[in-house]
N, C-alpha and C positions, 0 to 999 in steps of 0.2 A: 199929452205927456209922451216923452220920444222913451222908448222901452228899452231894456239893458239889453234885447238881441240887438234893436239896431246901433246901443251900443258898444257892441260887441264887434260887428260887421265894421264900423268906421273905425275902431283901435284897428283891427288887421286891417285899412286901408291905410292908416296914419303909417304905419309899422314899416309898409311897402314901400307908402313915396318917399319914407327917411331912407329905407336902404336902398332905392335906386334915384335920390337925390339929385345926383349928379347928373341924370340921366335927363330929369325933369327939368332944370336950369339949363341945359344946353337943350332941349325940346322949345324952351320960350326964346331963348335969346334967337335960335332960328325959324321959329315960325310967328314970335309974338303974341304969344295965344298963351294962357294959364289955363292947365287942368283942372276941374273941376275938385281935385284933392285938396287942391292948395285953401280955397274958402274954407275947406274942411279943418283943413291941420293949424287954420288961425283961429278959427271956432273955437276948438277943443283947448287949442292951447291959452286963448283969452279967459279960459274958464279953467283952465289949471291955474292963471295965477293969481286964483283967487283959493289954492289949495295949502293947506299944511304941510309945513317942510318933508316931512315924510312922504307924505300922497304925493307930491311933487316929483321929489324923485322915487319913485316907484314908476310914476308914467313916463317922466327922461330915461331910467334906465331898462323897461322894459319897451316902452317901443316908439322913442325916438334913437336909443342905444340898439336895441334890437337883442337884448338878452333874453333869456329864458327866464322861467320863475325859478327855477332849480338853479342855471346859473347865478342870477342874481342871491338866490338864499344862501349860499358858498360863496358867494365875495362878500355880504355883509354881513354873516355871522349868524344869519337866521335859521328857520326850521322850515320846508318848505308848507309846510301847512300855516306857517306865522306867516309868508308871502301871499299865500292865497287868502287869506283873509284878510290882506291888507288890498289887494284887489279888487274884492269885495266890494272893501269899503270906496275903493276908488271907483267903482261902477258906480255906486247911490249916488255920491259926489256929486259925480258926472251926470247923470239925472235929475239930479236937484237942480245944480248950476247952469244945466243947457236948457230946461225945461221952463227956468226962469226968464233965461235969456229971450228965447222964443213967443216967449207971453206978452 
């Protein structure tokens, strides 16, 4: 069963290769070689879209967008404590559904 730290660890790796994206597409296109993030960030994302429209975007806007929980709680009208528990629940989620995968 893969644990919500090393869940945790691959969100802030997913978060990096989306904000320095552009960085990693021009690293392939000149050496041909995919980072090892990128199996990552189809992993996670093949298993978000098997998520509830909310959990969904909680993980687009948090870290393929690269918001904060605070920011995000002020753009969609939430409490940040309503965010962090929706986090949460996108950790189990993600637990569940990779955990499945893996099996």
């Amino acid at each position: 069963m893969i644990t919500l730290t090393v869940i945790r660890e691959d969100l802030k790796d997913i978060r990096y290769y989306y904000v320095r994206k552009e960085m990693f597409d021009e690293a392939y296109r000149c050496t041909g070689k995919k980072n090892a993030i990128i199996a990552k960030v189809d992993m996670y994302n093949d298993a978000m879209s098997k998520a509830s429209p909310k959990l969904f975007d909680l993980y687009y806007s948090l870290y393929v967008k690269n918001h904060t929980q605070e920011s995000l709680s002020d753009e969609l009208g939430y409490t940040p404590e309503y965010i962090q528990m929706l986090n949460k629940q996108l950790l189990k989620f993600l637990q569940a559904n990779l955990t499945k995968e893996s099996a």
